[in-house]
C-alpha positions as CSV (number, residue, x, y, z in Angstrom):
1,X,-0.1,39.1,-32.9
2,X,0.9,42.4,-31.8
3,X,4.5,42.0,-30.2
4,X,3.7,43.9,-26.5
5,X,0.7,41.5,-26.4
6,X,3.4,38.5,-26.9
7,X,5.3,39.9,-24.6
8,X,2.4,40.2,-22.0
9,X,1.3,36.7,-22.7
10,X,4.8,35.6,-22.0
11,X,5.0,37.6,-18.4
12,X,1.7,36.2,-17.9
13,X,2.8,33.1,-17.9
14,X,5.8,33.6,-16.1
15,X,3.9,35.0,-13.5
16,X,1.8,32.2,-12.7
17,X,-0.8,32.5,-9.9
18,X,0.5,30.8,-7.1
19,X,-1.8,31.9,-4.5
20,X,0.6,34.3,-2.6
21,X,-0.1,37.9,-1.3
22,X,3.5,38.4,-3.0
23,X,2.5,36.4,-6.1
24,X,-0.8,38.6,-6.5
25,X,1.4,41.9,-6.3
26,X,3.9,41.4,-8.6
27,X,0.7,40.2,-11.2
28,X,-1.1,43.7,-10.4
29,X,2.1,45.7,-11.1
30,X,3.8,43.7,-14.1
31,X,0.8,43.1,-16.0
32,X,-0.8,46.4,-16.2
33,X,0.0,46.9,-19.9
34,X,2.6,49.5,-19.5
35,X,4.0,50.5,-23.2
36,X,6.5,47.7,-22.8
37,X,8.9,49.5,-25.5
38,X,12.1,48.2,-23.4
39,X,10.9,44.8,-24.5
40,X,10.0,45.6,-27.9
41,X,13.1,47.6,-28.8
42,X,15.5,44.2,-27.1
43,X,14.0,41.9,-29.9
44,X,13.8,43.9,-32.5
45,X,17.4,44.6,-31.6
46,X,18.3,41.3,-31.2
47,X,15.9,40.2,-34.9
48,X,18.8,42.3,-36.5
49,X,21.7,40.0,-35.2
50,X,19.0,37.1,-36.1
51,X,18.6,35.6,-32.5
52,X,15.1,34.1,-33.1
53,X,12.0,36.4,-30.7
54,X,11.7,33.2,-29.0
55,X,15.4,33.2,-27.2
56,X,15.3,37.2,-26.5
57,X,11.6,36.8,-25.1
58,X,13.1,35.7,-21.7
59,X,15.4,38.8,-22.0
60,X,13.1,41.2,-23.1
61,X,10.5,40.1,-20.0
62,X,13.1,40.4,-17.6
63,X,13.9,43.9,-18.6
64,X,10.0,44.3,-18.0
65,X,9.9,42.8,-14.8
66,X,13.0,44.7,-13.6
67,X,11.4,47.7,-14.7
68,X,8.3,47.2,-12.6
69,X,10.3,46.7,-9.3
70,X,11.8,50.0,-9.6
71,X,8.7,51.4,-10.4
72,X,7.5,49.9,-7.1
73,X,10.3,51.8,-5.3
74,X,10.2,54.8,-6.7
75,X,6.7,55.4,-5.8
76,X,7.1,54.2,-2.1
77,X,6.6,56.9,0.4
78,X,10.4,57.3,0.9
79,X,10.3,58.1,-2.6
80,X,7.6,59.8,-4.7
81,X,5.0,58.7,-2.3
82,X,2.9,58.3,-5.5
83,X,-0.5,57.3,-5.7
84,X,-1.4,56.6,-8.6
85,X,0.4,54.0,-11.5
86,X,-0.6,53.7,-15.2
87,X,-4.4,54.2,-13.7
88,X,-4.1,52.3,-10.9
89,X,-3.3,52.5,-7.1
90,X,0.4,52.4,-6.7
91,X,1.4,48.9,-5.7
92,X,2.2,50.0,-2.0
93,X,-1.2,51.4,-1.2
94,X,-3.3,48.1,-2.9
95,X,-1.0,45.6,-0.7
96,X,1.3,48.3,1.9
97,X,4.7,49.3,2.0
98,X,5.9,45.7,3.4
99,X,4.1,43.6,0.3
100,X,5.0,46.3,-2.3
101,X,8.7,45.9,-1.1
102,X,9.0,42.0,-1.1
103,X,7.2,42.5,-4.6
104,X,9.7,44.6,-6.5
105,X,12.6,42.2,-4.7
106,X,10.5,39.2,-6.2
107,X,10.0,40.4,-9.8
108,X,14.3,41.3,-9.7
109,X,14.3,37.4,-8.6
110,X,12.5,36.2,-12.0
111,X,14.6,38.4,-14.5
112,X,16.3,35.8,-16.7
C-alpha cells in the first residue's frame, strides 16, 4: 500500500464518525487527501532510526491533523477569507465560522 493511503486509512479511523456537526467537519477537512508529505517524511525519518511505521503512525497523523486546523484558520475571514481548499469549499463556508473554529481546536485535541 501506498504510504499516504496508510496514513489516510489511519486518520480515517481516528476520526471515527461520531455523529457530531464538529465530528463531520474535522472528517471534511482532514480527509481530503492533501499530499500528506509531513507524514510521509516523519516515518521515513523515523524508518532510519528503526522505530517501526506502526509507532511513528500516531505521530505522523497528528502532524496531519495539526496541519488541517491551521489550515482552517488561515482561511477564516479574519485571515485569507479563502474559499476554496484542495477543490473544496473552505471548511468555514460548508459548516460557518463558529463550526470551522471548534473544528480546527478539535483536530489540535486528537494530535498524539
Amino acid at each position: 500500500m501506498y504510504l499516504p493511503d496508510e496514513i489516510y486509512e489511519y486518520m480515517n479511523e481516528a476520526l471515527s464518525e461520531d455523529g457530531t456537526i464538529v465530528g463531520d467537519a474535522a472528517r471534511y477537512v482532514a480527509l481530503n487527501k492533501g499530499h500528506m508529505w509531513r507524514p510521509v517524511v516523519t516515518i521515513k525519518t523515523a524508518g532510519m532510526y528503526s522505530v517501526p511505521k506502526s509507532r511513528a503512525m500516531p505521530f505522523a497523523a497528528g502532524i496531519e491533523l495539526v496541519h488541517s486546523a491551521t489550515l482552517i484558520l488561515d482561511d477564516m475571514p479574519s485571515m485569507d477569507n479563502s474559499p476554496i481548499r484542495r477543490g473544496k469549499k473552505t471548511c468555514h463556508l460548508q459548516f460557518g465560522e463558529d463550526i470551522a473554529e471548534l473544528c480546527s481546536h478539535y483536530l489540535v485535541s486528537l494530535a498524539d
